[in-house]
DOTORTOR-168193 format. One record per residue (C-alpha): residue in one letter; x, y, z; residue number from 1. Coordinates in nm, 2 decimals, m for minus. Layout:
N
+------+--------+--------+--------+-----+
: rest :   east :  north :     up :  nr :
+------+--------+--------+--------+-----+
:    A :      X :      Y :      Z : NUM :
...
+------+--------+--------+--------+-----+
# end
This chain:
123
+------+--------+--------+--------+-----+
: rest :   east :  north :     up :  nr :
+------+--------+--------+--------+-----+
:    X :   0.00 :   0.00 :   0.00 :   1 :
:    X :   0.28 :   0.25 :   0.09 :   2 :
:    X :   0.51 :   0.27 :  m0.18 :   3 :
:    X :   0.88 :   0.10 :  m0.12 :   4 :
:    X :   1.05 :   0.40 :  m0.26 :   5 :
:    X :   0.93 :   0.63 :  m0.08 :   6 :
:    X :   1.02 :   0.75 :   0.28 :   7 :
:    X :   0.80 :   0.90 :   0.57 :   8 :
:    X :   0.77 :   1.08 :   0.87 :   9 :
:    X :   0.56 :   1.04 :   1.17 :  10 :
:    X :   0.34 :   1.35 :   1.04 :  11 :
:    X :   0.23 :   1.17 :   0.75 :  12 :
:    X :   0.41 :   1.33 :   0.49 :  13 :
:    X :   0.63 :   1.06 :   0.20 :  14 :
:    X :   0.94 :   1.22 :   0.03 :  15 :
:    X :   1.11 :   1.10 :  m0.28 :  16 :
:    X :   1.49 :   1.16 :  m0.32 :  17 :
:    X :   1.66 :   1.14 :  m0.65 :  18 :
:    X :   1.98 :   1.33 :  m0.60 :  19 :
:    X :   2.01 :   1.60 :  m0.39 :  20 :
:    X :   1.64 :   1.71 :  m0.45 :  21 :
:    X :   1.33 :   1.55 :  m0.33 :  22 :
:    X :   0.98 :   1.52 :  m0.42 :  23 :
:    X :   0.74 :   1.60 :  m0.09 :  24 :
:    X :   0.37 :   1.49 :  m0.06 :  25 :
:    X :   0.10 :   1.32 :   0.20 :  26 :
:    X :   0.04 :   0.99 :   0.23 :  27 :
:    X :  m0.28 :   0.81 :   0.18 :  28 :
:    X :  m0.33 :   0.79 :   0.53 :  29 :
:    X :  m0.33 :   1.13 :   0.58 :  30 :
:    X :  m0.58 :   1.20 :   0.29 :  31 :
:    X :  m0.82 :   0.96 :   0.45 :  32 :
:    X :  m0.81 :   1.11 :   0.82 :  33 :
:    X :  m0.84 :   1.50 :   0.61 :  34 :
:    X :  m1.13 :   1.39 :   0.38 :  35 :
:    X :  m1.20 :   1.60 :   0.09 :  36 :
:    X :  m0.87 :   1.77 :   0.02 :  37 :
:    X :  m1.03 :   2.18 :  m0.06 :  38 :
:    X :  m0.72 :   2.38 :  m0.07 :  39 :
:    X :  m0.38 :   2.38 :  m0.03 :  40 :
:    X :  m0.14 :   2.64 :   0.04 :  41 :
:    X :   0.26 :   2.63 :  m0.06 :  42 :
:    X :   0.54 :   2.78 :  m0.01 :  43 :
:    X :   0.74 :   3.09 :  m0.28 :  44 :
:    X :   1.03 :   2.92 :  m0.46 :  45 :
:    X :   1.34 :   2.98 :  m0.29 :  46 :
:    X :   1.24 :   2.96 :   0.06 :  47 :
:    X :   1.45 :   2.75 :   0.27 :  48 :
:    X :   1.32 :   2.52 :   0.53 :  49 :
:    X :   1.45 :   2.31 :   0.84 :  50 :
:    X :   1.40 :   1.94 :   0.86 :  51 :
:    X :   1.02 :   1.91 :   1.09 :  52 :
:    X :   1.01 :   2.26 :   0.96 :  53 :
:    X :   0.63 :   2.37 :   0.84 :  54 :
:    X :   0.61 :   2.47 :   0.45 :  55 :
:    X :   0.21 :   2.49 :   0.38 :  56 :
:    X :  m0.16 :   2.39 :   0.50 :  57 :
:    X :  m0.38 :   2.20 :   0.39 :  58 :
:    X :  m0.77 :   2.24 :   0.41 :  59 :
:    X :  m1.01 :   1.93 :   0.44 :  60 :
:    X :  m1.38 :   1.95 :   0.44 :  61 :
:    X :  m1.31 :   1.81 :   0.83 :  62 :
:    X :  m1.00 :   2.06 :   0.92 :  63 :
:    X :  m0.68 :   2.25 :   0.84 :  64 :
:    X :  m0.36 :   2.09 :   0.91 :  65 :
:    X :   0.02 :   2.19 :   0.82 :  66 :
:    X :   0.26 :   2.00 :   0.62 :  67 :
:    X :   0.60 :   1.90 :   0.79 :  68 :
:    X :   0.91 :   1.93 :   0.58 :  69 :
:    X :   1.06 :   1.57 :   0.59 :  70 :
:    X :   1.41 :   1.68 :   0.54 :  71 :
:    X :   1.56 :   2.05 :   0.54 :  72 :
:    X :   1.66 :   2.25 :   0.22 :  73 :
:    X :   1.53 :   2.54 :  m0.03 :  74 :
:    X :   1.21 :   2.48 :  m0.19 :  75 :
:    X :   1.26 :   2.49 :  m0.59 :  76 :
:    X :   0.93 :   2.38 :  m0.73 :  77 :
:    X :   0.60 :   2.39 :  m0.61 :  78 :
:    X :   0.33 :   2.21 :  m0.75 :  79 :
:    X :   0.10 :   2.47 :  m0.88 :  80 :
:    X :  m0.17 :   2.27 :  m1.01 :  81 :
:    X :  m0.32 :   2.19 :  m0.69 :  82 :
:    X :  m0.44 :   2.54 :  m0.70 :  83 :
:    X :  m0.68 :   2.43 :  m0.93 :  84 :
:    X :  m0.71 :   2.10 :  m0.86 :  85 :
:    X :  m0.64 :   2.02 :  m0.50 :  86 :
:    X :  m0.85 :   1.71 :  m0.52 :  87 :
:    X :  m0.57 :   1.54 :  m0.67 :  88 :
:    X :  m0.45 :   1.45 :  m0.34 :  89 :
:    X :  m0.71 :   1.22 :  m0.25 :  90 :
:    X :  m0.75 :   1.06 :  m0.58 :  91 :
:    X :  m0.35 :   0.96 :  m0.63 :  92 :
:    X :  m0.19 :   1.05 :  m0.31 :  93 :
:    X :   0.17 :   0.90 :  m0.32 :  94 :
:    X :   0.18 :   1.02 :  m0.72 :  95 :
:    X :   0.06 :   1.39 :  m0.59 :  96 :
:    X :   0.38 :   1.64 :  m0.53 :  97 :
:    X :   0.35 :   1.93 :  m0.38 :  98 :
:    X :   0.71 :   2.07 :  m0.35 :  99 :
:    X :   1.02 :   1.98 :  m0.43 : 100 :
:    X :   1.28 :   2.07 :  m0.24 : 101 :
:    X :   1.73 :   2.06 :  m0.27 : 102 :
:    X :   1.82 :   1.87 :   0.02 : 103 :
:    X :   2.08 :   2.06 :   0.27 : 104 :
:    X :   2.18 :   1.73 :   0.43 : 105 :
:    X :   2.15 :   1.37 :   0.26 : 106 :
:    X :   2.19 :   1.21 :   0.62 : 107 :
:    X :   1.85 :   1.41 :   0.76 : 108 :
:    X :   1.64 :   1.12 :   0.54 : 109 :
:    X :   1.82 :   0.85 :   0.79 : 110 :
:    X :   1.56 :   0.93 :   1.03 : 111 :
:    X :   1.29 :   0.86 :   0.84 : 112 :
:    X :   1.08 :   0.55 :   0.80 : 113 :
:    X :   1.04 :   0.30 :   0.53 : 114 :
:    X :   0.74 :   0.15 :   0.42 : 115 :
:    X :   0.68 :  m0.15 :   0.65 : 116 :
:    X :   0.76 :   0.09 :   0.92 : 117 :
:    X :   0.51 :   0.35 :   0.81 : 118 :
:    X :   0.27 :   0.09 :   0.77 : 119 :
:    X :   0.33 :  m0.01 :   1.10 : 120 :
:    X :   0.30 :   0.28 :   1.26 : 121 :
:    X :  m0.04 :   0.37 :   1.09 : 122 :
:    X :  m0.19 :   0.05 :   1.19 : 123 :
+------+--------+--------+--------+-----+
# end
């Protein structure tokens, strides 16, 4: 269910490294416990963030939550076609960006889970 090339953190957020940069999203978990994804708010290119750091929010139907950074760095995408289409979360989750980020330190994704221990820990 939770992809094996992804990695994730305990705030329910899955990053993708190739490289030094990084592809950052929620998992499917997370879309279930939000509901109907409504909005979600990103960061300007070219901000930098701190590993546990917040970058966005998202907006539910059932509540507003923020998004975690999984590893530190500078933001240099964002995915703007959630503006339009934020439901895209819920429909494809672990295929959904919503930044993508050039990682500071390679060694901060050490302390992040992998997918049987995501799994485990959303059981």
């Amino acid at each position: 269910m939770y992809p094996a090339d992804l990695k994730y953190t305990k705030d329910h957020e899955w990053i993708r490294i190739s490289g030094n940069e990084a592809h950052v999203g929620i998992t499917d978990y997370a879309q279930k416990q939000l509901g109907d994804v409504v909005f979600v708010e990103l960061p300007e290119v070219g901000r930098r963030v701190k590993q546990g750091e917040v970058f966005g929010t998202i907006e539910s139907v059932k509540a507003v939550s923020e998004l975690f950074s999984p590893v530190g760095g500078e933001i240099v995408e964002v995915n703007n076609a959630l503006a339009d289409h934020p439901e895209k979360v819920n429909s494809d989750p672990h295929a959904t960006w919503m930044v993508r980020l050039r990682i500071d330190n390679p060694s901060d994704a050490s302390a992040l889970l992998d997918s049987a221990a995501y799994s485990d820990f959303v059981k």
